[in-house]
N, C-alpha and C positions, 0 to 999 in steps of 0.2 A: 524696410528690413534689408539686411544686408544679402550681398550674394552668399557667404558663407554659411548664414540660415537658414538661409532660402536652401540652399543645398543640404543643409543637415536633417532640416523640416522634409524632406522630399528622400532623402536617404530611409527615415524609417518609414514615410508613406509605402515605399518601396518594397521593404522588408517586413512587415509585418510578423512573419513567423520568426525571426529572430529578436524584434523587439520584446515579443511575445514572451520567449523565453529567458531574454535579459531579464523583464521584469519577475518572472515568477524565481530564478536564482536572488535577484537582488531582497525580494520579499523575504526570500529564506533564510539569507547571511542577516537581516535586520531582523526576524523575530529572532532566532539565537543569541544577536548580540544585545537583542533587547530581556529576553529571559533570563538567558542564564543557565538552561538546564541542560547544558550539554549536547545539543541537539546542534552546533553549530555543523555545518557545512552540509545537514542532509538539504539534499535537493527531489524535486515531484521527478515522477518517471515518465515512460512515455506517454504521452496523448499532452503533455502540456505545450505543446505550441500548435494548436490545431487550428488558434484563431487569437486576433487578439483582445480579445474577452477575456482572456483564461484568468482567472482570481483563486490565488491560494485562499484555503482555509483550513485553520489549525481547528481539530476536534480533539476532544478528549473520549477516554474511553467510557463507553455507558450512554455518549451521542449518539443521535439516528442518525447516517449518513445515505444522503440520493445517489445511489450511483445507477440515475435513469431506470435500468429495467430493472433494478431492483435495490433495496436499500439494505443498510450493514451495520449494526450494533456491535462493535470491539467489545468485548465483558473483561476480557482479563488476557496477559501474556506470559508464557516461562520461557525458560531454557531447558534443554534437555541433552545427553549424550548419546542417550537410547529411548528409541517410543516400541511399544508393542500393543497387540490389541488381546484382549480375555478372550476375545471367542472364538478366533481364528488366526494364523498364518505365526512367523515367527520372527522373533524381535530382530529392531534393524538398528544398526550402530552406526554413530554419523561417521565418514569415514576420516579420516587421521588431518587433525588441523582445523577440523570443523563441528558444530554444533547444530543442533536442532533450537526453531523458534515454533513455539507453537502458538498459535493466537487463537484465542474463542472467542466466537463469535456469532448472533442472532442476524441472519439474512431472511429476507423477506421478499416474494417475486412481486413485481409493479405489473406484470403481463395478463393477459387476460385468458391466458389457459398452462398447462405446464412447463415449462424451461429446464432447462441444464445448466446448475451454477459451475460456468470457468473462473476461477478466481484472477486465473492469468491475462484475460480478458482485458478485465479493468483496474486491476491491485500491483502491486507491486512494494516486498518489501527494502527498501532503500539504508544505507547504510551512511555513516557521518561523513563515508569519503564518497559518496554521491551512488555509488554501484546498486543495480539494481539485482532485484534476486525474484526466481519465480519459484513456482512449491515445489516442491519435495515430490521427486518424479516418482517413487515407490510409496508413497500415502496409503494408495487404497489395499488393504490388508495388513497394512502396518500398526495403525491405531485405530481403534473407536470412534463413532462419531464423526468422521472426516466428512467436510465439506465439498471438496475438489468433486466433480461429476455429479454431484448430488441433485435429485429433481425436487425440484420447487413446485410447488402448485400457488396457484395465487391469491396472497393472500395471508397465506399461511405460514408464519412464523418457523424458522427451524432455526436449530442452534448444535455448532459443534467446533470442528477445528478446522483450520488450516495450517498445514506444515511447509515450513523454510529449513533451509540448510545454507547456514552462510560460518564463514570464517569465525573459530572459537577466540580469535584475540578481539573480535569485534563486540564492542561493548554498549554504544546508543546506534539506534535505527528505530526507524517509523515503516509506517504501513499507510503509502500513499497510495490513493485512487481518484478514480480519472473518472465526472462524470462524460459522457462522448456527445449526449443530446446537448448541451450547451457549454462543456469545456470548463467545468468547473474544478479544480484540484483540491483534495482535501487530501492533510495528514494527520496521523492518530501518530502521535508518539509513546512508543512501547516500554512500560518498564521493564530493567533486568529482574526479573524473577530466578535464582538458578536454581533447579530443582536439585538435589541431594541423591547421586544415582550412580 
């Protein structure tokens, strides 16, 4: 083997968290360019260079997804301008340039007494120019059903939303998570749904 390999072979022995990350990018420009669905240039958010294990996986929505302490069913996603809740507090408009994404979702705790689902924790919704987005800091009292802080008991199935606020010219993004027990990345890629509002 030459020294040149010897030296390139030993460059990523070295690097491991960058190789890491090369690959889970390179994974992502290959399935888009393999698809087709407009999904080209989303990339996984943080946790993916934790090891180099890390293996993208594309899910669809209606997959059970592990995200270790607890697992995540995507049901369906919109677009919104305004979310409000029926039973309380009053309606919140996304503010000028931006929109509401709202994603439903079936989470489920893996733990073996109650938890506090952070969505921000492990989720992350990412956009075709790579940017990451966490929720929607005024959720709770905003909409129904919100996910964000919600207790989990174990076990036991809950289903409702989680809210994003990201840029209204922004038209494909996914809803990537980071499993952290072994670095697994998976993305649900999100239909435009625009709700009429």
């Amino acid at each position: 083997m030459s020294n040149e390999a010897t030296s390139q072979k030993n460059w990523f022995a070295r690097h491991k968290i960058l190789t890491g990350i090369m690959g889970v990018f390179a994974f992502f420009i290959l399935i888009g360019a393999l698809s087709g669905d407009g999904t080209e240039g989303i990339k996984a958010g943080d946790g993916t260079s934790q090891s180099d294990k890390d293996q993208a996986i594309v899910a669809q929505a209606g997959e059970v997804i592990n995200l270790s302490t607890y697992t995540i069913k995507v049901l369906e996603s919109r677009e919104e301008k305004v979310i409000s809740s029926g039973t309380f507090g009053t309606p919140k408009a996304a503010k000028e340039g931006t929109k509401f994404v709202i994603v439903e979702a079936t989470v489920t705790s893996n733990a073996s007494s109650d938890t506090t689902f952070f969505p921000d924790d492990t989720l992350k919704l990412v956009d075709s120019q790579g940017r990451q987005f966490r929720t929607y800091d005024e959720t709770i009292g905003s909409i129904d059903d919100y996910l964000d802080v919600a207790t989990l008991s174990p076990g036991i199935p809950l289903t409702g939303v989680i809210v994003y606020e990201i840029p209204e010219t922004e038209t494909k993004y996914a809803l990537v998570g980071v499993n952290k027990s072994n670095g697994d990345v998976y993305m649900v890629n999100l239909p435009t749904v625009v709700a009429a509002n």
